[in-house]
DRENTORNU-953954 format. One record per residue: residue in one letter; x, y, z of N, C-alpha, C in turn. Coordinates in steps of 0.02 Angstrom, whole numbers, plus 50000, padded with zeros to 5 digits. Example, Ala and Ser with C-alpha at 12.3 -4.5 7.8 and 13.67 -1.06 7.14 Angstrom:
2
A506604971650390506154977550390506604983550390
S506424988850354506844994750357506455000250394
end
This chain:
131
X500424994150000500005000050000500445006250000
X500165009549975500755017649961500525020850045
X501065023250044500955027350105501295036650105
X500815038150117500865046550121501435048050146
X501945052550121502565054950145502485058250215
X501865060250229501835063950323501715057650345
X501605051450328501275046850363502025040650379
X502465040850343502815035750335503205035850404
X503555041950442504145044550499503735041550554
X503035038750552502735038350632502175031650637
X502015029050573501505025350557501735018350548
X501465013050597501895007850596501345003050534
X501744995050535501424993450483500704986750509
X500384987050467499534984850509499764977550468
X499704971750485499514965150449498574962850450
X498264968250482497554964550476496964971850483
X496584969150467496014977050476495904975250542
X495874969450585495824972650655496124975350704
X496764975550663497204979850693497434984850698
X497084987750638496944995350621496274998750670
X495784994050660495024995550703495224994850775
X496024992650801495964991450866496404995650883
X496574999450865497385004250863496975010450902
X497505012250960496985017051007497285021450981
X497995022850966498315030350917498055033250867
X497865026750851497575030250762496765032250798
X496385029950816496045032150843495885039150871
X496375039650903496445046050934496465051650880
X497085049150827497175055350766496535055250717
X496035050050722495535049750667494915053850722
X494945053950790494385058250799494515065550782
X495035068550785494995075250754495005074350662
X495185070350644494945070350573494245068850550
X494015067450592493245063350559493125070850595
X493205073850647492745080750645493035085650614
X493645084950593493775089850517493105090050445
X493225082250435492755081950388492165085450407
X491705080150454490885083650452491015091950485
X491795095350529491575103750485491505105550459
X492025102050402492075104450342491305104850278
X491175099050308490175096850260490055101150279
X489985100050342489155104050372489325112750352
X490065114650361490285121650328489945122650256
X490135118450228489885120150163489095118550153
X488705114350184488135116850186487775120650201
X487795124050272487715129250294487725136350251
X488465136350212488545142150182489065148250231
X489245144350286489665147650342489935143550374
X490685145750409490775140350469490695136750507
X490905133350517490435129050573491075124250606
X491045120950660491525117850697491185113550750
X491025107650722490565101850739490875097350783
X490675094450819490975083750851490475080450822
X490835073450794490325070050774490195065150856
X489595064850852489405059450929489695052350910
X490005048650963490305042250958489785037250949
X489385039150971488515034750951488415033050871
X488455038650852488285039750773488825035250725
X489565038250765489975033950731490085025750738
X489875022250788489815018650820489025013450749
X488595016850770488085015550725488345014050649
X488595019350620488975019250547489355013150546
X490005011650589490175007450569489894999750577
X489474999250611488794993350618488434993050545
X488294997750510487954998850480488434997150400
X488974999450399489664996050368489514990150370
X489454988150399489724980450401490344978650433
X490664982750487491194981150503491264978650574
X490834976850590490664973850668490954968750700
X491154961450636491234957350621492024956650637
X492264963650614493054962850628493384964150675
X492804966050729493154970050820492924964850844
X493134961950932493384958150958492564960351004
X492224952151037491754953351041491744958251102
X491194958951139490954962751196491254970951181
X491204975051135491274980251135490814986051139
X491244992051175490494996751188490455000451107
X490035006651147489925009951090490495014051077
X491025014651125491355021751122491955017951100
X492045011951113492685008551055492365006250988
X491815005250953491645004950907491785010550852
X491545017050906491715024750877492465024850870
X492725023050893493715024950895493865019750849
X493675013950841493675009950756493435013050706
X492945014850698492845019050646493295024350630
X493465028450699493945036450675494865031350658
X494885026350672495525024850678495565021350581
X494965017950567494925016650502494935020950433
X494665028650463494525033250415495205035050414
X495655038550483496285040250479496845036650434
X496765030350443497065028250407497185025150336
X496705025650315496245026550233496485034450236
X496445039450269496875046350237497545044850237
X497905041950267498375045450285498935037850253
X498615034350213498825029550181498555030450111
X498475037950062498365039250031497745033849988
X497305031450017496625028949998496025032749995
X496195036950032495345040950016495675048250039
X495455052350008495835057850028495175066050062
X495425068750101495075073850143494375077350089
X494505078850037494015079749990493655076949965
X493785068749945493175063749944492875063050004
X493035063550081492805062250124492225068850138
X492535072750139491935077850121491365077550100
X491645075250021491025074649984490625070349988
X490855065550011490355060150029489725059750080
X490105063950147489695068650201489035072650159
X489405077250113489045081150066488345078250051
X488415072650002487995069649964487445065950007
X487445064050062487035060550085486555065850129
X486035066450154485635068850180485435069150276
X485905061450277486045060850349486565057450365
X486795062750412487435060550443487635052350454
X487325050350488487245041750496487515038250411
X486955041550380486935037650324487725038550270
X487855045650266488265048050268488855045650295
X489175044550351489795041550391489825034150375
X489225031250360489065022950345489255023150278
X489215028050226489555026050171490375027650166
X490415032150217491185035450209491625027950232
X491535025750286491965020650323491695013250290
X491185011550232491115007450201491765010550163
X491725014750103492175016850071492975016150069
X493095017950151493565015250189494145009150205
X493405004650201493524998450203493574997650139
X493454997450110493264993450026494024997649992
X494365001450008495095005949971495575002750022
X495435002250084496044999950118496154991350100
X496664989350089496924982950059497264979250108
X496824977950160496974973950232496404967250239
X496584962050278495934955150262495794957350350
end
């Protein structure tokens, strides 16, 4: 997999998607990216600024709704479900697979957030080249 020149000095290497969905770092760097994105939507819908959190519920939901449930380790809450999801999107950016402007737009196009984040981290999954 190509990896982004900011990404290569700090980003170790994943052998499985649940090890990406279980990674509490990446996690950490994908919750301020996943609320980059939906500012960035909801900015441009609005027609003005805006500076959003997405709820861990919602994200949590999305990636259920993905289909990616299957690949986290059972008995999990909602708020590590949410940090799989932000840790999957981060790294689909930052492993040059989906990049800050498709993620956007994808926010963009859908009508609800839910529905919206459920196609972004499908998307996610389906560009990142991990079993």
């Amino acid at each position: 997999m190509k990896r982004s020149p900011h990404a290569s000095a700090f980003m170790k290497n994943y052998s499985s998607l649940t090890d990406v969905l279980t990674d509490h770092k990446l996690a950490a760097l994908g919750d301020a990216y996943i609320n980059l994105v939906y500012s960035l939507a909801l900015s441009a819908k609005m027609g003005e600024l805006a500076g959003k959190k997405v709820k861990g519920t919602v994200l949590a939901e999305a990636l259920r709704k993905a289909g990616l449930r299957q690949y986290m380790p059972s008995r999990m809450t909602s708020h590590k479900l949410a940090d799989a999801a932000e840790a999957l999107l981060v790294y689909a950016w930052l492993n040059d697979c989906i990049t800050l402007e498709q993620s956007v737009a994808i926010l963009l196009e859908s009508d609800d957030l839910i529905n919206g984040l459920t196609q972004l981290v499908a998307k996610a999954k389906e560009v990142v080249k991990l079993s």
